[in-house]
Residue frames as a rotation matrix with the C-alpha (Angstrom) as fourth column:
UNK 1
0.058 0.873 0.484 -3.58
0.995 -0.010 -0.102 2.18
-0.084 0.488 -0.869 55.84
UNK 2
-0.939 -0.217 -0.267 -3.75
0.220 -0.975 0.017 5.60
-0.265 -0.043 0.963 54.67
UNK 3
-0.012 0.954 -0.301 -7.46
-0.508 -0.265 -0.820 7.98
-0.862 0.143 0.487 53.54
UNK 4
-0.197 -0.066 -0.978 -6.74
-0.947 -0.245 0.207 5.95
-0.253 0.967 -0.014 50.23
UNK 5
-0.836 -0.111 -0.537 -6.88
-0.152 0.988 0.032 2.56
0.527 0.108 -0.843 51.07
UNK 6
-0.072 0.823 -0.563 -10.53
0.639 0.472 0.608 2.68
0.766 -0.316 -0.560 52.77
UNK 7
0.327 0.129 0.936 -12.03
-0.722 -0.605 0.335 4.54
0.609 -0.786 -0.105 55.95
UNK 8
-0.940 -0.207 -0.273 -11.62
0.197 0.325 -0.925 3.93
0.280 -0.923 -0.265 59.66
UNK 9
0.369 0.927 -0.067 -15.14
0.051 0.051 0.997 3.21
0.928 -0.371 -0.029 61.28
UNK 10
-0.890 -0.323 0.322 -15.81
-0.248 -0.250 -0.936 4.29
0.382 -0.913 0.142 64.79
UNK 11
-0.047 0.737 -0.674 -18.01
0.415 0.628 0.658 2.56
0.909 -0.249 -0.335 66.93
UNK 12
-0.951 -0.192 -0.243 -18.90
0.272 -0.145 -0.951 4.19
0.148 -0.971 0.190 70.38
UNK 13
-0.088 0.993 -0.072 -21.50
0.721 0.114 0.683 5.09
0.687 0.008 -0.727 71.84
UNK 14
0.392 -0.033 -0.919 -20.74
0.342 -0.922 0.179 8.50
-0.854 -0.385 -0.350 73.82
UNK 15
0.797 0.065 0.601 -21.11
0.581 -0.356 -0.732 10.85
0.166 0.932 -0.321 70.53
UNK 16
0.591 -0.744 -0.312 -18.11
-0.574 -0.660 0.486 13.40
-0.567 -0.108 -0.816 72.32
UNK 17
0.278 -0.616 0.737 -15.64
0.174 0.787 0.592 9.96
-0.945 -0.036 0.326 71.24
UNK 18
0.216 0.161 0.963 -16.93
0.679 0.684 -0.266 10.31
-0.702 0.711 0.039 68.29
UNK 19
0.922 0.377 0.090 -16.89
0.382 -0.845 -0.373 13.26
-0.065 0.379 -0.923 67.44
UNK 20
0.265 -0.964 0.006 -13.20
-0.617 -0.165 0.769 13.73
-0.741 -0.207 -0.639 68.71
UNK 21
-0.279 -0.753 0.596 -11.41
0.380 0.483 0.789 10.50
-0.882 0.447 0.152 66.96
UNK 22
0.500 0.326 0.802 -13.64
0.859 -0.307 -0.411 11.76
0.112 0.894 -0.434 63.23
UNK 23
0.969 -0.151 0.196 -12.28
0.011 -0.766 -0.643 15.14
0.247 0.625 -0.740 63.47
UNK 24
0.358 -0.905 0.228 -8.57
-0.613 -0.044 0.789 14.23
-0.704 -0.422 -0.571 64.68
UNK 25
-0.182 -0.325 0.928 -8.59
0.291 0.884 0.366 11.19
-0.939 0.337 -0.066 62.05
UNK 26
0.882 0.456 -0.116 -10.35
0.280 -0.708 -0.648 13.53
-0.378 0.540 -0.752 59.71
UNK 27
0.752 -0.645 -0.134 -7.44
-0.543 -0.722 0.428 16.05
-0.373 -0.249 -0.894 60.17
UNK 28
-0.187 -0.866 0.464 -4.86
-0.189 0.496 0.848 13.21
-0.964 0.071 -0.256 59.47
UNK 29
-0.204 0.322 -0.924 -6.77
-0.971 -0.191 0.147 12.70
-0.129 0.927 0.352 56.01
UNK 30
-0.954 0.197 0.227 -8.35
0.246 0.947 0.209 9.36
-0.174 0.255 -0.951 56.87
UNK 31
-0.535 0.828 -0.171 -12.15
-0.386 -0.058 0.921 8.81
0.752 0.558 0.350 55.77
UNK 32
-0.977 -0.042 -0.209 -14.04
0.127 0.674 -0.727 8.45
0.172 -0.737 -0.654 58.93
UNK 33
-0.151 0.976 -0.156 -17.95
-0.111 0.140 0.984 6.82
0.982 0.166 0.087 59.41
UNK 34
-0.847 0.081 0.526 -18.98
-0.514 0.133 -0.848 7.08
-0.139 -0.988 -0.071 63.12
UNK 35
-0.136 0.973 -0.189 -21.86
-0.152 0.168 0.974 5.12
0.979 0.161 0.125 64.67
UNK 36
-0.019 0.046 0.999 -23.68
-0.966 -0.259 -0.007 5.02
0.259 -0.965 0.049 68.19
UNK 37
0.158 0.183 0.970 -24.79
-0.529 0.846 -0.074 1.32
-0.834 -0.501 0.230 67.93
UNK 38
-0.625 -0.748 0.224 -23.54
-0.256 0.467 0.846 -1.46
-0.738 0.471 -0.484 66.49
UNK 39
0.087 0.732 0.676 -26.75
0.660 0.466 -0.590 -2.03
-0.747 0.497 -0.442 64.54
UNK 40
0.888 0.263 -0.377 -26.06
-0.150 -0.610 -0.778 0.84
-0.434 0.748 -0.502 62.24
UNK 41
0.332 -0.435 -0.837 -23.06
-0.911 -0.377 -0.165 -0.18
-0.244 0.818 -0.521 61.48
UNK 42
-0.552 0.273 0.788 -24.02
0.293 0.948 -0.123 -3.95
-0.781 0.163 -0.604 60.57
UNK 43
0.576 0.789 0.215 -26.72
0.514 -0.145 -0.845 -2.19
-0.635 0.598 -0.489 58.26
UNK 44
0.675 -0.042 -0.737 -24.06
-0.284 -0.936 -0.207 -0.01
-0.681 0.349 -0.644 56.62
UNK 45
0.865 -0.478 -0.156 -21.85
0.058 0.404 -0.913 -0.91
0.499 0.780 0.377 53.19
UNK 46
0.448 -0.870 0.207 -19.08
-0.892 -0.449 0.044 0.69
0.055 -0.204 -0.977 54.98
UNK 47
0.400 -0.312 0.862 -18.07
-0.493 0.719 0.489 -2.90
-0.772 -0.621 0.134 56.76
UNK 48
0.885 0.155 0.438 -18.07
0.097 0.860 -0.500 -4.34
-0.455 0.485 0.747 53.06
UNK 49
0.630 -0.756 0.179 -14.48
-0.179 -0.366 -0.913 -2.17
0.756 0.543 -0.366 51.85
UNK 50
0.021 -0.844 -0.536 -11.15
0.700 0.395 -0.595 -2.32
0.714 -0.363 0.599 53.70
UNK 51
0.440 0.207 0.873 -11.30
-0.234 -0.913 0.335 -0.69
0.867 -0.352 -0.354 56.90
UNK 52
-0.835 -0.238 -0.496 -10.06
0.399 0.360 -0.844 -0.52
0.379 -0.902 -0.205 60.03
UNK 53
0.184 0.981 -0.066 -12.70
0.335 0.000 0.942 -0.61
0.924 -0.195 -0.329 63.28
UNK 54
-0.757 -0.651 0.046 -12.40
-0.012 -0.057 -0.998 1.15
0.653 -0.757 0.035 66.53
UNK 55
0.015 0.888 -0.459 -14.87
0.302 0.433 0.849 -0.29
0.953 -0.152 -0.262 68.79
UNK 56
-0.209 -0.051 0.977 -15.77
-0.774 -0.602 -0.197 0.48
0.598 -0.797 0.087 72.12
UNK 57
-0.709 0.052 -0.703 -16.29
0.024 0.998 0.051 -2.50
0.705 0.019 -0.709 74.15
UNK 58
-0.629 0.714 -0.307 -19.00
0.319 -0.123 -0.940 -1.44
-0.709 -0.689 -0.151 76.85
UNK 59
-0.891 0.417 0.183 -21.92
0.011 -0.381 0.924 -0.42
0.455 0.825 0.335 74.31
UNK 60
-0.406 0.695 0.594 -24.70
-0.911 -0.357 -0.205 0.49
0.070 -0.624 0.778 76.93
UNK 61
0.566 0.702 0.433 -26.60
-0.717 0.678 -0.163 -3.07
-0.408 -0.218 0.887 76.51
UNK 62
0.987 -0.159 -0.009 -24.06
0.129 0.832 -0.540 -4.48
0.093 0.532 0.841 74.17
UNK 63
0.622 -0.763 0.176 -20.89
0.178 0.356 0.917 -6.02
-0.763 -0.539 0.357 74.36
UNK 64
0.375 -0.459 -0.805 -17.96
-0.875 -0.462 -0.145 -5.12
-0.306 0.759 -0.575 71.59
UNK 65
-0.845 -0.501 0.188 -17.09
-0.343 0.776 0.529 -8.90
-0.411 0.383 -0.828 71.39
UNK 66
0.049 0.813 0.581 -20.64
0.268 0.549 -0.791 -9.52
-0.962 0.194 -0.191 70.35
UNK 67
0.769 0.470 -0.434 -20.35
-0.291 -0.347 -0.891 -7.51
-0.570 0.812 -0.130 67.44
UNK 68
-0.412 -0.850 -0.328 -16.83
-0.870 0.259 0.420 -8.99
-0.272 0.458 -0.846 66.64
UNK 69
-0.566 0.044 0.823 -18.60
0.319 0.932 0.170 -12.38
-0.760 0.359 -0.542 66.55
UNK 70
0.266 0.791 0.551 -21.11
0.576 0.328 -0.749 -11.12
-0.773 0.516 -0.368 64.52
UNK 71
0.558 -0.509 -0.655 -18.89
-0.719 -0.691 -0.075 -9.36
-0.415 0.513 -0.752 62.14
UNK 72
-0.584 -0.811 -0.044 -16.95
-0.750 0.517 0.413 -12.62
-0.312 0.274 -0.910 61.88
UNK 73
0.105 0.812 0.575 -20.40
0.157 0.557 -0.816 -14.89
-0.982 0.176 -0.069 61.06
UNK 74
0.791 0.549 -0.270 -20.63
-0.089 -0.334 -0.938 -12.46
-0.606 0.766 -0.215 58.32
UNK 75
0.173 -0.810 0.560 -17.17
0.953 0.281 0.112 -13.37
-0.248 0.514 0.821 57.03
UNK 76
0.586 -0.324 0.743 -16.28
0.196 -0.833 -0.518 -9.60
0.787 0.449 -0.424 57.14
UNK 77
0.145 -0.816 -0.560 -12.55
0.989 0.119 0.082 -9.00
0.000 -0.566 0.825 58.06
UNK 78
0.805 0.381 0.454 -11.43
0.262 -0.916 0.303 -6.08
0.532 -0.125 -0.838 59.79
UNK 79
-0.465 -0.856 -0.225 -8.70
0.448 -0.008 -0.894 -4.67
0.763 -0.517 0.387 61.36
UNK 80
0.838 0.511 0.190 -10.18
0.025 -0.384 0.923 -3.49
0.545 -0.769 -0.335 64.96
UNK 81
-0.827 -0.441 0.349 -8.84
0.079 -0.705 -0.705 -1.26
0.557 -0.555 0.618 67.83
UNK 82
-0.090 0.980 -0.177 -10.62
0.677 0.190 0.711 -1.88
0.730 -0.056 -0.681 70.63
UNK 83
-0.634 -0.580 0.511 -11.02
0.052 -0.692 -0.720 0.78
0.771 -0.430 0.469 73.12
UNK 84
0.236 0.711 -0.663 -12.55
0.546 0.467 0.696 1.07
0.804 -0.526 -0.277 76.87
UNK 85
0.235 0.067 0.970 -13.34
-0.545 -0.817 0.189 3.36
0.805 -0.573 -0.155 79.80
UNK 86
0.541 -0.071 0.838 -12.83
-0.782 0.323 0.533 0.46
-0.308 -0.944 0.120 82.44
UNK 87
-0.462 -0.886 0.048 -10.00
-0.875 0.446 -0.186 -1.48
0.143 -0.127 -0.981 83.59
């Protein structure tokens, strides 16, 4: 995938993450949409173009496989990178 072929969505929920992988992926010339919780990005078009997802899997109350299921309900494919602070 390159900045032409769709963005890279970041999911986390410590804003530093975010803030790092957007301006390092930025920098590489990909389009990148952060969000803190997975509800904003369920509510956002982004999910509906080709993208890849890097997800955090601890989300303070929520789980990162919850939103994979509910990403897959919605019949929206993704390429996902999941990423975690514990082993």
């Amino acid at each position: 995938m390159n900045a032409q072929q769709g963005g890279i969505l970041v999911l986390d929920d410590d804003t530093r993450v975010c803030r790092s992988l957007a301006r390092l992926l930025g920098g590489a010339g990909y389009r990148v949409e952060t969000f803190s919780t997975p509800q904003a990005l369920l509510a956002t078009k982004a999910v509906s173009e080709p993208a890849c997802l890097i997800l955090d899997l601890r989300l303070g109350t929520t789980h990162g496989m919850d939103l994979l299921q509910a990403l897959k309900d919605g019949e929206r494919e993704l390429a996902v990178i999941i990423l975690t602070a514990y082993g």
